[in-house]
SETIBA-349384 format. One record per atom (N, C-alpha, C, CB): residue in one letter; x, y, z. Coordinates in steps of 0.02 Angstrom, whole numbers, plus 50000, padded with zeros to 5 digits. Glycine has a CB too. Example, Ala and Ser with C-alpha at 12.3 -4.5 7.8 and 13.67 -1.06 7.14 Angstrom:
a506604971650390 a506154977550390 a506604983550390 a505654977650452 s506424988850354 s506844994750357 s506455000250394 s507044997050286 
END
This chain:
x500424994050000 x500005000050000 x500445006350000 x499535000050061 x500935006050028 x501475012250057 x501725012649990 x502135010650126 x501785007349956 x502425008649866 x501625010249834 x503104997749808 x501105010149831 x500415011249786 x500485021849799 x499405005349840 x500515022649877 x500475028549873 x501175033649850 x500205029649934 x501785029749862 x502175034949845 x502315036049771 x502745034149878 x501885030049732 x502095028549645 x501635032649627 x502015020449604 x500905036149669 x500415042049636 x500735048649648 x499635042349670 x500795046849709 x501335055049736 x502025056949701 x501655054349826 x502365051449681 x502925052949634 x502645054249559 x503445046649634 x502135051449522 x501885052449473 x501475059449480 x501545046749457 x501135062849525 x500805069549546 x501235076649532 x500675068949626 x501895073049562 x502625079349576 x502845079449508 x503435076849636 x502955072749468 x503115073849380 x502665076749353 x503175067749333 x502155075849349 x501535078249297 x501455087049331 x500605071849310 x501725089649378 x501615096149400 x502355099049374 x501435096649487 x502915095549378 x503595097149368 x503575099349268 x504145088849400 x503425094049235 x503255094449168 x502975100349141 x502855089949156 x502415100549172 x501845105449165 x501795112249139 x501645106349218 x502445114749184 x502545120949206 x503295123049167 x502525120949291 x503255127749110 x504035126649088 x504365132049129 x504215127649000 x503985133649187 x504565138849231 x504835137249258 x504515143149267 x504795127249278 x505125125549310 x505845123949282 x504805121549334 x505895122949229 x506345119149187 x507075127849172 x505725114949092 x506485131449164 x506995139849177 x507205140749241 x506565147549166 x506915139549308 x507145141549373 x507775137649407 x506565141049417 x507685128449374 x508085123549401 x508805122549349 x507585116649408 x508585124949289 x509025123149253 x509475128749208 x508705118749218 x509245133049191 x509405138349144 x509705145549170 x508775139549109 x509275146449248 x509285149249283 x510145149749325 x508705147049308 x510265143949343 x510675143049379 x511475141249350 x510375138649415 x511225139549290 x511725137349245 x512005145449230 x511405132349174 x511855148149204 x511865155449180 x512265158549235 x511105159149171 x511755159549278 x512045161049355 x512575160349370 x511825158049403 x512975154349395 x513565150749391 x513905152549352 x513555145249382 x513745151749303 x514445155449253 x514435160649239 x514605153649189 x514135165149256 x514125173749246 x514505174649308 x513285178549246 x514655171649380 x515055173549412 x515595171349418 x514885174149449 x515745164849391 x516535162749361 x516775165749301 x516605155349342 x516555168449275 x516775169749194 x516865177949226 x516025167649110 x516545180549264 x516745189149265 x517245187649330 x515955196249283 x517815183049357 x518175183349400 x518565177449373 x517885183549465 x518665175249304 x519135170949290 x519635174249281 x519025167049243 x519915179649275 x520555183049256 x521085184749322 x520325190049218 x520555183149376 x520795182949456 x520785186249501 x521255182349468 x521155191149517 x520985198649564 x520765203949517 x521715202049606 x520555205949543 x520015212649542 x520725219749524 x519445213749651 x520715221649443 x521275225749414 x521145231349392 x521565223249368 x521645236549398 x521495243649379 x520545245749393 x521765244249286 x520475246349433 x519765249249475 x519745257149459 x519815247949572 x519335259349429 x519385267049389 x519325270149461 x518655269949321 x520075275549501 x519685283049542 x520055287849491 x519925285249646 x519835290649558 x520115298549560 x520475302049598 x519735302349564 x520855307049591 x521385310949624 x521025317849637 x522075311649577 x521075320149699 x521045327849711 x521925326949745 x520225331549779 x522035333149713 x522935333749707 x522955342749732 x523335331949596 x522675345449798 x522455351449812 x523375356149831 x521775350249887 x523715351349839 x524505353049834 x524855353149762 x524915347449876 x524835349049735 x525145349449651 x525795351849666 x524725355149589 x526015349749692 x527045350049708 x527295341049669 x527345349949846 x527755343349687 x528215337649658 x528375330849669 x528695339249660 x527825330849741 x527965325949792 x527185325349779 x528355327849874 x526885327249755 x525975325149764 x526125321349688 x525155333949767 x526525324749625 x526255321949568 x526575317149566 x526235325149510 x527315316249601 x527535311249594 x526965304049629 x528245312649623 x526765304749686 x526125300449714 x525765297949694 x525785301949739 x525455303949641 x524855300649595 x525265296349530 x524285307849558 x525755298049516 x525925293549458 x526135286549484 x526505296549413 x526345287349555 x526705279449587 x525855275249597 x527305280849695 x525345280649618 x524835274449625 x524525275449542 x524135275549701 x524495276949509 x524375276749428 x524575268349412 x524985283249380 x525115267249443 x525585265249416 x525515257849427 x526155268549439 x525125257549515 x525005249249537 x524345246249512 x524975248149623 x524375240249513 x524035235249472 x523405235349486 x524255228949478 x523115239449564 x522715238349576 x522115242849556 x522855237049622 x522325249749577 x521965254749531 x522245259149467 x521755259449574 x521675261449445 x521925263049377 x521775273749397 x521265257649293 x522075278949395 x521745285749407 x521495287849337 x522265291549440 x520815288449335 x520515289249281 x520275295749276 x520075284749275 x520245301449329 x519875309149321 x520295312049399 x518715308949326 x520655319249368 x520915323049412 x520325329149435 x521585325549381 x520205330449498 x519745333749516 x519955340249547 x519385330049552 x519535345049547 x519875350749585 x519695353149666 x519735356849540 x519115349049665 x519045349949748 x518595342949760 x518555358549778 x518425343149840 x518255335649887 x517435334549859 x518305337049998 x517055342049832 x516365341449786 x516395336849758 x516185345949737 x516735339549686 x516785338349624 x516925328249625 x517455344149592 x517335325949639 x517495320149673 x517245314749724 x517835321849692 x516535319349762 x516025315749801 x515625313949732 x515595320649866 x515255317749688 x514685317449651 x515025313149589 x514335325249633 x515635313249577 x515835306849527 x515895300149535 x516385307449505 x515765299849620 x515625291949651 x515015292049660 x515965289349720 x514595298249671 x514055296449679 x513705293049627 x513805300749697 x514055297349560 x513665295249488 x513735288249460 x513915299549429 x514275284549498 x514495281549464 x514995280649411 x514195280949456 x515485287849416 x516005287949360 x516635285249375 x516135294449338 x516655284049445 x517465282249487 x516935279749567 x518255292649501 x517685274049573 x517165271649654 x517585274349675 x516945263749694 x517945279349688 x518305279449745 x518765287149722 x518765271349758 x519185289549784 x519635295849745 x520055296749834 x518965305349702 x520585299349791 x521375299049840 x521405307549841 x522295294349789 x521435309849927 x521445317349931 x522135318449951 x520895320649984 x522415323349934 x523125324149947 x522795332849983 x523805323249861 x522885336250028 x522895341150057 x523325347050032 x523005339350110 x523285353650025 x523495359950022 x524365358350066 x522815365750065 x524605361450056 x525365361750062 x525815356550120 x525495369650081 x525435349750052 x525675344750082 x526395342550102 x525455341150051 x526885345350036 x527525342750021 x527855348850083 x527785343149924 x527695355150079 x527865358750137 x527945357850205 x527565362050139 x527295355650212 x527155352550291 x527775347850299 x526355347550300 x527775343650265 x528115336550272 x528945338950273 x527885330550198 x529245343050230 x529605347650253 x529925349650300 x529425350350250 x529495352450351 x529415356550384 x529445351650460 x528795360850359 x529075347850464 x529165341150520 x528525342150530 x529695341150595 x527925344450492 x527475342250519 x527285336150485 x527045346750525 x526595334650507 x526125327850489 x525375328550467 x526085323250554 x525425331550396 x524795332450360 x524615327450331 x524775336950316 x524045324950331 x523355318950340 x523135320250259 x522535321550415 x523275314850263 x523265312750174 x522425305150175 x524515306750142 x521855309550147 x521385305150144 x521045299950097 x521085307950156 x520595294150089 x520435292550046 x519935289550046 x520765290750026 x519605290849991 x518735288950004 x518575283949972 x518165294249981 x518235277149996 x518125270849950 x517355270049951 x518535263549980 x517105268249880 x516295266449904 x516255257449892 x515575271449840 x516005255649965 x515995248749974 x515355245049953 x516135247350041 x515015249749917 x514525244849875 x514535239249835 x514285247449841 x515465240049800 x515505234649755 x516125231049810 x515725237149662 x515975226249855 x516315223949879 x517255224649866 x515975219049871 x517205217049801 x518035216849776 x518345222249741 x518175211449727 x517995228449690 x518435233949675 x518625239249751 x517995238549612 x518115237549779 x518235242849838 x518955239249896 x517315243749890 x518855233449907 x519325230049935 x520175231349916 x519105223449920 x520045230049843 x520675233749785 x520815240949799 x520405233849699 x520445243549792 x520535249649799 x520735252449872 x519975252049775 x520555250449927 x520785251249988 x521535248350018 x520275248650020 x521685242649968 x522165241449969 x522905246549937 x522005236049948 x522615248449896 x523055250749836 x523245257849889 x522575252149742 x522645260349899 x522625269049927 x523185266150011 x521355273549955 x522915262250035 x523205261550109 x524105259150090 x522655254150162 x524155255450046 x525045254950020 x525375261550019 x525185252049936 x525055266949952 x525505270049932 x525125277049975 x525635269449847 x525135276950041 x525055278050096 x525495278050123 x524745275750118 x525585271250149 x526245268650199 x526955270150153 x526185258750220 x526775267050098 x527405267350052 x527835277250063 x526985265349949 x527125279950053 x527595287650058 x527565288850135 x527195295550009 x527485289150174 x527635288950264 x528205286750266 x527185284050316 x528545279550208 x528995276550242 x529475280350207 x529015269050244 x529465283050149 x530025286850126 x530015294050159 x530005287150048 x529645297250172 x529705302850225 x530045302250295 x529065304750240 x530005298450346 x530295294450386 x530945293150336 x529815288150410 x531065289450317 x531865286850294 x532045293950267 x531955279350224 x532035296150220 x532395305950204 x532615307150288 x531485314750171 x531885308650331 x532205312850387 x532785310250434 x531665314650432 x532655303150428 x533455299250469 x533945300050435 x533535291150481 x533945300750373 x534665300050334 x534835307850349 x534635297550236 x534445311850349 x534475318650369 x534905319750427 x533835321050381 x534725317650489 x535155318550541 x535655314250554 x534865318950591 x535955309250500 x536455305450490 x536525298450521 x536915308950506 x535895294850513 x535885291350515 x536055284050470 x535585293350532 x536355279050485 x536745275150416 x535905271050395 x537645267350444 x536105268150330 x535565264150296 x535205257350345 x535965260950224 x535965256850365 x535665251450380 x535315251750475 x536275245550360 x535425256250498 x534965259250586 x534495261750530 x535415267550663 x534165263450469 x533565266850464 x533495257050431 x533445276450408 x533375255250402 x533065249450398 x532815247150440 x533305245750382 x533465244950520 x532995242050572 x532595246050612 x533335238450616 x532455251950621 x532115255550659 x531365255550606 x532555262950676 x531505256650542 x530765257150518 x530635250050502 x530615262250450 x530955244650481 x530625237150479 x531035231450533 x530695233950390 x530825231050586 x531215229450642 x531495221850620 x530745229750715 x530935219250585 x530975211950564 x530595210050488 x530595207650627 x530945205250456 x530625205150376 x530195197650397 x531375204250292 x529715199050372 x528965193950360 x529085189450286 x528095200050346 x528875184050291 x528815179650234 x527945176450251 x529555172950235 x527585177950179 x527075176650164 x526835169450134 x526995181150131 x526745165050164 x526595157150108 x525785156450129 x527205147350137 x525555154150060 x524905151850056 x524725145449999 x524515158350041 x524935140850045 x524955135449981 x524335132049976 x525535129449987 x523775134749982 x523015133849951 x522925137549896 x522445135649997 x523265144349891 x522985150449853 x523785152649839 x522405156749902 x524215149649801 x524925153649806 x524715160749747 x525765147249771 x524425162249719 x524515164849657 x523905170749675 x524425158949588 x523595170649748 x523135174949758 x522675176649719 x523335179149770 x522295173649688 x521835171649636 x521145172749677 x521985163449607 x520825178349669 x520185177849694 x519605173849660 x519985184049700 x519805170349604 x519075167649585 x519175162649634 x518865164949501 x519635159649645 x519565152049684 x519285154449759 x520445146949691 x519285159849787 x518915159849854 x518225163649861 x519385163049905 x518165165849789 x517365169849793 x516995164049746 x517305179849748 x517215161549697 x516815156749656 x516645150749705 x517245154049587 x517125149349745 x517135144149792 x516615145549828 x517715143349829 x516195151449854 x515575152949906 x514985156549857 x515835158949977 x515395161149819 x514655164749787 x514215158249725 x514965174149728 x514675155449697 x514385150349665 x513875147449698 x514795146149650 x513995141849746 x513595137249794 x512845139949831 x514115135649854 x513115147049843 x512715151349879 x511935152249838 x513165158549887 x512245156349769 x511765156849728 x511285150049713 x512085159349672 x511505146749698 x511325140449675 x511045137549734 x511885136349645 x511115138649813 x510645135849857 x510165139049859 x510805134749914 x510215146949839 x509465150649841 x509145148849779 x509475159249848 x509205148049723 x508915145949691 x508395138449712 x509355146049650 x508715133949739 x508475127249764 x507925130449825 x509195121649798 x508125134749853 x507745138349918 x507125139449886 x508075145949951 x507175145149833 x506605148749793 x506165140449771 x506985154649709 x506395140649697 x505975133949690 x505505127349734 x506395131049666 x506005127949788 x505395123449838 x505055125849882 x505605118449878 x505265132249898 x504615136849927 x503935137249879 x504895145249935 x504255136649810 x503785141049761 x503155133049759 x504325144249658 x503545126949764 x503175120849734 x502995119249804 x503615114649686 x503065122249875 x502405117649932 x502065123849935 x502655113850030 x502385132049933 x501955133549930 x501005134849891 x502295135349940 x501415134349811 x500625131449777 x500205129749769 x500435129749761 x500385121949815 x499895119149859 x499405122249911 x500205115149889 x499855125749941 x499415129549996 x499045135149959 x499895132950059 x499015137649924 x498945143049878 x498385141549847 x499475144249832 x498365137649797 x497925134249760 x497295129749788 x498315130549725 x497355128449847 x496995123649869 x496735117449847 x496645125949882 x497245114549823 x497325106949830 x497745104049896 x497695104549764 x497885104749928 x498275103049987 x497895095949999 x498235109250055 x497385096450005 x496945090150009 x496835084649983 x496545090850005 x497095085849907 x497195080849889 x497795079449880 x496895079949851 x498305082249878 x499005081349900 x499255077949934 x499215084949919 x498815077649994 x498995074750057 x498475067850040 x498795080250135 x497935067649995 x497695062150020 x497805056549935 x496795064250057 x498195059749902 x498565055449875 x499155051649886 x498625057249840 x499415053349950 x499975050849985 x499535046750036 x500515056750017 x498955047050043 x498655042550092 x498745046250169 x499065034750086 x498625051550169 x498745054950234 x499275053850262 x498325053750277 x500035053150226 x500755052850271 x500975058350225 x501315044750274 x500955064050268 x501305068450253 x502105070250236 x501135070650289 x502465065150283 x503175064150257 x503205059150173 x503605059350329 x502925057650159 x503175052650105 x502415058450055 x503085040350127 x502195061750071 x501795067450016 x502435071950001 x501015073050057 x503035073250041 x503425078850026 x503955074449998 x503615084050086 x504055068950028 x504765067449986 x504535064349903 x505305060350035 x504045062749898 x503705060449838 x503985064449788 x502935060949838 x503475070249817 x503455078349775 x504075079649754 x503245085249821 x504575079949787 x505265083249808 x505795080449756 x505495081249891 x505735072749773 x506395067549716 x506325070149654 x506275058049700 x506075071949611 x505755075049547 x506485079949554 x504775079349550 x506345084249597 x506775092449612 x507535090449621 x506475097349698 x507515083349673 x508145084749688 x508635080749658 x508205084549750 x508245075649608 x508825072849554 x508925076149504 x508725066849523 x508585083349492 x508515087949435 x509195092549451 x507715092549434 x509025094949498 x509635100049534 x510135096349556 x509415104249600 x510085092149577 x510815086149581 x511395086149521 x510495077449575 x510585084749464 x511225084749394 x511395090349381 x511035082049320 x511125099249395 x511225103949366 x511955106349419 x510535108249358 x511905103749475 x512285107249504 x513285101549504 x511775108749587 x513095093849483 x513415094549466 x513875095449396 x513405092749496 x513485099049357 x513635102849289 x514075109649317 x512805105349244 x513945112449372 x514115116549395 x514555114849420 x513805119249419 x514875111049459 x515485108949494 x515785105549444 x515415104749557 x515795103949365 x516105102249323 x516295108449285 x515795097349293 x516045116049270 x516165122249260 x516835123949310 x515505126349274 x516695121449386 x517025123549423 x517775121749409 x516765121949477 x517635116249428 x518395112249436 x518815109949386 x518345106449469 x518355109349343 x518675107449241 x518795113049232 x518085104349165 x518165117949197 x518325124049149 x518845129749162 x517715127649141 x518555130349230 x518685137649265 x519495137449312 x517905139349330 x519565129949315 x520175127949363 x520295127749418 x520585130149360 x519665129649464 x519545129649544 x519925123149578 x518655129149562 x520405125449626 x520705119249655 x520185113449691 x521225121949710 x520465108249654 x520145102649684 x520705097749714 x519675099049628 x520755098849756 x521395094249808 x521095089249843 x521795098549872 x520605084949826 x520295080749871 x519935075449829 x519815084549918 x519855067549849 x519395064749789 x518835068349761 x519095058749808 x518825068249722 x518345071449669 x517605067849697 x518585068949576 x517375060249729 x516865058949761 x516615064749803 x516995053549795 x517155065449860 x517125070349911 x516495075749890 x517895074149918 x516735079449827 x516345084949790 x515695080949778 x516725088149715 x515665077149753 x515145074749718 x514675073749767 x515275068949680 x514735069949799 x514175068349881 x514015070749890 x514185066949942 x514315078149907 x514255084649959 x513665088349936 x514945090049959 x513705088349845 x513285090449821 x512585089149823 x513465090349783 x512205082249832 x511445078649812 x511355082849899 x511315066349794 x512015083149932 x511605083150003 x511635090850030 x511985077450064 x511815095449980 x511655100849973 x511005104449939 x512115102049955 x510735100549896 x510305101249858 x509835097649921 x510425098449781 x509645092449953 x509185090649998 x509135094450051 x509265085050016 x509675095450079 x509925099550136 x509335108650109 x511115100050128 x509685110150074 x509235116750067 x508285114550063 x509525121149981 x508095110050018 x507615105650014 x507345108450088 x507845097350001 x507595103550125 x507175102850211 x507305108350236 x507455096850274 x507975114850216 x507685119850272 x507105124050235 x508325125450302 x506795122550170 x506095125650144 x505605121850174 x505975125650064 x505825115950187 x505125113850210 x505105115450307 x505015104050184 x505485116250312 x505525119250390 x505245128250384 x506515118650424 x505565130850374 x505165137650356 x504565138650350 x505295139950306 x504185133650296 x503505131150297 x502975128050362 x503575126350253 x503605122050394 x503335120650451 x503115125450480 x503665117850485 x503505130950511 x503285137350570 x502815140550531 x503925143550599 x502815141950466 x502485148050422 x502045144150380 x503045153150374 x501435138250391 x501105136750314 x500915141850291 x500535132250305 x501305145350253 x501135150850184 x501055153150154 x501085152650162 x500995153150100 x501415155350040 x501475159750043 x501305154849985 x501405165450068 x501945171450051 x502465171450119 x501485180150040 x502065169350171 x502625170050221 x503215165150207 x502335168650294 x503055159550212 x503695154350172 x503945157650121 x503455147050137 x503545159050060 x504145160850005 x504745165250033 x503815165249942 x504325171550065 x505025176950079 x505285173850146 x504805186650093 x505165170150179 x505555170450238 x506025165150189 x505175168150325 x505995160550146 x506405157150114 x507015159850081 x506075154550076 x506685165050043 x506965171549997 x507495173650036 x506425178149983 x507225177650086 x507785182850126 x508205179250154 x507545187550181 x508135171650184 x508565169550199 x509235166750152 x508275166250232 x509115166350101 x509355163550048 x509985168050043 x508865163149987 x509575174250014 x509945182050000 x510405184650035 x509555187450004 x510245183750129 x510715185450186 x511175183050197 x510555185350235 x511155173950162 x511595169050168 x512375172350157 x511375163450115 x512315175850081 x512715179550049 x513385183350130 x512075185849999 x513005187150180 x513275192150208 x513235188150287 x512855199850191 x512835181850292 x512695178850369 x513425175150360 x511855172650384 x513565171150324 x513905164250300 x514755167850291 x513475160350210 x514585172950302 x515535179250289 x515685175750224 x516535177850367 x515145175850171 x515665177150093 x515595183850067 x515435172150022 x515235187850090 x515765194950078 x515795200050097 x515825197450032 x515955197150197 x516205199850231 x516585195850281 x515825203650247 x517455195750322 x517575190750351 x517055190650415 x518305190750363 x517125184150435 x516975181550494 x517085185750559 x517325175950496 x517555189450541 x517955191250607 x517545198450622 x518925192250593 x517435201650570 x517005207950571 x516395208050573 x517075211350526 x516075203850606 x515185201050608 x515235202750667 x514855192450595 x514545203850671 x514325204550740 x514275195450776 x513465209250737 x514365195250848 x514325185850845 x513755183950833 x514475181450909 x512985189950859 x512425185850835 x512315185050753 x511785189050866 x512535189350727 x512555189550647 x512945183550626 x512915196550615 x513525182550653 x513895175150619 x513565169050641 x514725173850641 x513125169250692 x512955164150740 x512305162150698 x512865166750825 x511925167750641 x511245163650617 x511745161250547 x510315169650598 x512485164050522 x512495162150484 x512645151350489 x512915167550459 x512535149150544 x512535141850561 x512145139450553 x512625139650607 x511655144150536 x510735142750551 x510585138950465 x510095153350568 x510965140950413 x510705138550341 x511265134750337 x510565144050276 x511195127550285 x511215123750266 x512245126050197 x510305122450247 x512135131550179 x512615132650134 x513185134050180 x512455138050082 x513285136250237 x513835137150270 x514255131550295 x513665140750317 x513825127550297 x514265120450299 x514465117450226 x513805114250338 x514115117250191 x514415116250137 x514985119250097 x514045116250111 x515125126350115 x515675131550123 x516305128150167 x515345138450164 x516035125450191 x516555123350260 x517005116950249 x516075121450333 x516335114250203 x516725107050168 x516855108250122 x516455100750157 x516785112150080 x517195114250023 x518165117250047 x516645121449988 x518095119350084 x518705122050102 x519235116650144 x518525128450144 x518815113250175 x519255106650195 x519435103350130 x518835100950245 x519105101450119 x519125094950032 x519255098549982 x518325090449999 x518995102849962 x519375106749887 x519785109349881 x519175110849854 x519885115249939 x520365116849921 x521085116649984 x520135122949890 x520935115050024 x521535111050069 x521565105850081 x521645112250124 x521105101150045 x521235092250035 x521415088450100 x521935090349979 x521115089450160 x521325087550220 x520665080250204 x521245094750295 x521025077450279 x520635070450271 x519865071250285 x520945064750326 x519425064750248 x518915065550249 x518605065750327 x518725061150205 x518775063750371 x518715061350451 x518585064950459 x519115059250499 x519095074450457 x518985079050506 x518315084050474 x519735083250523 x518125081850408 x517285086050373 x516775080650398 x517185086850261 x517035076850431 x516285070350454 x515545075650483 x516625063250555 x515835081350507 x515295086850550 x514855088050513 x515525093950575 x515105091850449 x514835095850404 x514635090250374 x515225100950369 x514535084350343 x514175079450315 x513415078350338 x514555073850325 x513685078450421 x513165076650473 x512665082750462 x513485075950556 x513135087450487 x512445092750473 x512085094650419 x512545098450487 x512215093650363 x511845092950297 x511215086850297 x512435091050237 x511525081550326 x510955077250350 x510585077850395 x511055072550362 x510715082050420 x510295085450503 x509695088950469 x510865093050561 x509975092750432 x509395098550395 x508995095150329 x509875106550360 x509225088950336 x508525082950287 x508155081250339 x508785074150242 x508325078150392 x507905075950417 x507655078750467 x508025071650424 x507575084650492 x507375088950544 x506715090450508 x507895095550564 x506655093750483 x506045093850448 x505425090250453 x506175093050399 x505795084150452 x505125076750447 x504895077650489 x505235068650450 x505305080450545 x504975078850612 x504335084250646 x505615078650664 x504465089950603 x504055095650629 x503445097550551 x504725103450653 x503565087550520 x503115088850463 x502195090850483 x503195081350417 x502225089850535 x501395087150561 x501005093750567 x501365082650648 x501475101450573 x501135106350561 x500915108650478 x501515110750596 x501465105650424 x501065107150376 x500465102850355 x501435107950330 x500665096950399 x499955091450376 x499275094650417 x500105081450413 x499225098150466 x498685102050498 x498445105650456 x498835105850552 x498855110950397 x498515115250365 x498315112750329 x498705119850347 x498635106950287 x498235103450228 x497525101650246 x498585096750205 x497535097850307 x497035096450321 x496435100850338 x497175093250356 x496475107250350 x496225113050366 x496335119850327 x496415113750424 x496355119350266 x496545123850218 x496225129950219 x496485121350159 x496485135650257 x496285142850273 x496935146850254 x496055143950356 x496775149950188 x497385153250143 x497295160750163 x497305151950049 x497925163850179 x497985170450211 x498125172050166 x498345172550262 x498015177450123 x498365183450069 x498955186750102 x497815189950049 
END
């Protein structure tokens, strides 16, 4: 009787899956696109020549020389000289330059002179990685001229090369990063914004397919084509979705790790697994959302926003360290942060499978949690009172 009802309920979820060619755009076309619109605009690697601007309110010899040394680094490019801190607000505002480097009125004088005139710079952090670049670039050739001002004034009072070396760099640093030697940002933003997108997508879509039900008012027979077991009415529905997105996503982790060259340091299974149970994993936290909320609009957006926040909860693009703790603490709360987590063990630092056993678990945590708090959406089915 139990294989009679799940072979109508699996045949119910195809004939609705078919049906509808928005599904076939949301699961498949959608995400595919997606995915590679954000590997393909970060395959070239870090984030280069970022268009600002200069206000140069000194114009001495020591300001133009400045602007041509940061002209000059890889990171920004100076694309418009401005004549005052106005003119230079409203060209970021417009959108013509994110950013602009203020050099102050009788800068090279001051400096001169022994004073310490404040050299500013304005970044707009709307676009995350140019702004990151750009803060980098402005804060170097920053330090870079401090440190040659400082070294002039010691050699000045006769000091040898080598007492101004150790007094301004007491000790030399060596940098190794043998996950990322080549500092390649696609491999650590493709590595989260990829996955990310692609779980909200899975988010959206199965909000969109229990909510309908509730929407439409069939719930009733939904449920009573499964024979009144509400757990085997959702997973019925669901297998349709999640061998669909299984294969799309791993099309996507074949973009990843083939096309695009994303380090893969770990069996290639590893990836593969991680994936069906990422795609389920997001699955059950829609149908949990639903649990607290039978809605459809409350589920969809509480699905939605969570999806979207994932982005900024989960620190892909912002670190960890700069969150507030309750802000990092819901980012534990969705299903992609662990999968983030095992991506970085196994892909790209290839450590043993033993010490990601957590993050496996909890992907299976968030399948089956759900089941258990299925009995509130089986109440509404059974009681179908649709809120606008």
């Amino acid at each position: 009787m139990l294989k009679f009802y799940f072979k109508e309920s699996f045949k119910r979820g195809m004939v609705q899956l078919v049906r509808r060619p928005m599904y076939f755009l949301m699961m498949v076309i959608v995400p595919i696109l997606g995915c590679w619109a954000i590997m393909d605009m970060m395959k070239a690697g870090a984030v280069r020549d970022v268009p600002v601007g200069v206000v140069d309110l000194d114009d001495s010899d020591m300001s133009r020389k400045l602007v041509r040394v940061l002209d000059a680094m890889e990171q920004v490019s100076v694309k418009r000289h401005f004549k005052d801190f106005k003119q230079a607000k409203l060209a970021v505002q417009n959108g013509e330059i994110l950013g602009f480097y203020f050099i102050p009125e009788d800068m090279q004088q001051s400096i001169l002179s022994g004073k310490e005139p404040t050299v500013s710079y304005y970044v707009n952090y709307s676009y995350f990685a140019p702004a990151s670049m750009q803060y980098k670039g402005f804060k170097t050739i920053s330090l870079l001229t401090k440190a040659g001002v400082v070294q002039t004034v010691l050699r000045t009072v006769g000091l040898p090369n080598q007492a101004i070396m150790a007094t301004m760099q007491p000790y030399a640093t060596h940098e190794h990063m043998p996950a990322n030697p080549w500092l390649n940002y696609n491999y650590y933003l493709s590595s989260s914004f990829v996955p990310c997108f692609f779980a909200l997508m899975i988010l959206m879509v199965t909000a969109f397919t229990l909510g309908s039900e509730l929407k439409s008012g069939l719930c009733r027979q939904w449920l009573a084509v499964a024979g009144d077991n509400m757990v085997l009415a959702i997973t019925a529905k669901l297998i349709p979705h999640t061998v669909l997105f299984t294969a799309v996503g791993w099309f996507v982790q074949w973009m990843m790790y083939r096309v695009y060259g994303l380090p893969l340091n770990c069996n290639p299974w590893h990836m593969l697994l991680a994936m069906p149970l990422l795609v389920m994993a997001n699955q059950g936290f829609a149908v949990l959302m639903y649990c607290f909320t039978p809605n459809f609009r409350f589920g969809s957006t509480l699905c939605t926003l969570m999806g979207m926040l994932s982005f900024s909860f989960c620190a892909f693009s912002m670190p960890e360290e700069s969150l507030y703790p309750w802000v990092a603490a819901i980012g534990y709360m969705v299903p992609i942060k662990y999968y983030f987590l095992l991506s970085v063990d196994q892909a790209i630092n290839g450590i043993d499978l033993y010490y990601s056993r957590v993050y496996y678990a909890a992907l299976v945590g968030f399948i089956i949690l759900p089941l258990i708090f299925s009995w509130r959406i089986k109440h509404q089915c059974m009681n179908p009172i649709y809120v606008p």
